[in-house]
N, C-alpha and C positions, 0 to 999 in steps of 0.2 A: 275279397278285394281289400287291399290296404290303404288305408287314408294315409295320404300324404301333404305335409302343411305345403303352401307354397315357399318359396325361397324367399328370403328378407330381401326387398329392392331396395328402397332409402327408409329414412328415418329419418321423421319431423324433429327438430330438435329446438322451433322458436328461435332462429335467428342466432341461435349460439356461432360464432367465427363468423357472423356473416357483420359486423360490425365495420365498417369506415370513416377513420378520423376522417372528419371534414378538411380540418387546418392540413396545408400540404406544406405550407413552406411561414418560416416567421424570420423576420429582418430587425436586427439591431442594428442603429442608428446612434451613434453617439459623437462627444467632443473631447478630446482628450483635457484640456486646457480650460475649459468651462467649467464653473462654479455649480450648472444645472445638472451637471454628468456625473454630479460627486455619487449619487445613488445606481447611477447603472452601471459604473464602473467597478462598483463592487459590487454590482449583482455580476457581471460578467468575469470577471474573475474567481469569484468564491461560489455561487449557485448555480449560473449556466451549464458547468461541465455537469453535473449531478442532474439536471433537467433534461441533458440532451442526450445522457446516457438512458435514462426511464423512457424517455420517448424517441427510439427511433428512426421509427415514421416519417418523424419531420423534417424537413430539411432545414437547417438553421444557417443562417448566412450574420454576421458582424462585419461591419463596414465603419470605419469612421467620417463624420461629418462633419467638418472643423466650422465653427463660430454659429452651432443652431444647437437647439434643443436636441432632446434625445427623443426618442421616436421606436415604439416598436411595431410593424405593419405584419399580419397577418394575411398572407393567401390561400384561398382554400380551392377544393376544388369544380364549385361554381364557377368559379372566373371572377369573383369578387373577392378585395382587398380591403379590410379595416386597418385603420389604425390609430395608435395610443398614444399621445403624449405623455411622457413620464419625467418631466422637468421637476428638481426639489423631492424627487421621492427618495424612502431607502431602501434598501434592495430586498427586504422582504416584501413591503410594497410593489415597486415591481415583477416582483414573482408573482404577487395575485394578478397583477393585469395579464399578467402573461398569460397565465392560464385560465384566465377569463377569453382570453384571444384562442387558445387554445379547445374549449371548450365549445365554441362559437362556430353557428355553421357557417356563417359567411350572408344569411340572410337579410333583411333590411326587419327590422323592431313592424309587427304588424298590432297594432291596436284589437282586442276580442271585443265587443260587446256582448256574448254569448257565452255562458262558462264552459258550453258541453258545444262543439263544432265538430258536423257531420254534414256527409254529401246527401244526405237521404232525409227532407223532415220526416217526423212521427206521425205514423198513420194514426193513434190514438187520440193523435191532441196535447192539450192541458188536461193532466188529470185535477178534477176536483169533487170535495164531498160529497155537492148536489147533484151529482152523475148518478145514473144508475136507477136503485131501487127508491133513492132518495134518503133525509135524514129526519129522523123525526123532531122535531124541535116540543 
C-alpha cells in the first residue's frame, strides 16, 4: 500500500493581501486667493500628484472653497469623516497631516487605562512572589 500525502487545500499565510486601507476617500479644500492656502496650494500642485500615484486606493477629490480655510476631510470606510485644518502650514506639513488622515481608521481616540486589553480576564490572577511555595525572607 502507498502512502499518499493529502493534496494542499489553502495555506495560512497571517493576513498577508488580506490588508484594507481604511481611508476610502480624502477631500481638498482650499482658496485660491487666500493668504492661509499659500501651503496647500503648493502641496497640491507639486506633492499631491506623487501621493496619489503611491496610493491608488484612494479616491482623491480637490475642490476649491473661495474665502475659508483650507481643509482636508478624510472618509473611510466606517461611514466616519475626519477632518484637518491646515490654514498657514507648508506643504510638507500638509503632507504629514495627510497621511496622518491617511493612516487613521476613521475611529473616535478611545482612552486605555489598561496597557494589555483582552476579551477574556486571566484565569491566574496577579502574579506575585508570595504565590506559591512562598519566599523565604
Amino acid at each position: 500500500m502507498t502512502i499518499r500525502g493529502l493534496p494542499q487545500i489553502s495555506t495560512g499565510r497571517n493576513g498577508v493581501g488580506a490588508f484594507i486601507l481604511q481611508c476610502k476617500r480624502l477631500d481638498f479644500h482650499y482658496c485660491d486667493w487666500a493668504g492661509s492656502s499659500r501651503g496647500m496650494n503648493g502641496f497640491i500642485k507639486s506633492l499631491l500628484p506623487k501621493f496619489a500615484a503611491a496610493h491608488p486606493q484612494i479616491e482623491i477629490t480637490v475642490s476649491p472653497r473661495p474665502r475659508k480655510h483650507p481643509v482636508v476631510v478624510g472618509h473611510y470606510v466606517n461611514g466616519k469623516t475626519k477632518s484637518i485644518e491646515v490654514k498657514n502650514m507648508e506643504p510638507m506639513q500638509v503632507l504629514q497631516k495627510v497621511k496622518l488622515l491617511r493612516d487613521a481608521s476613521g475611529e473616535k481616540d478611545k482612552r486605555t487605562t489598561k496597557p494589555v486589553t483582552s476579551i477574556n480576564e486571566s484565569v491566574r490572577g496577579i502574579w506575585s512572589p508570595y504565590h506559591g511555595n512562598g519566599m523565604r525572607v
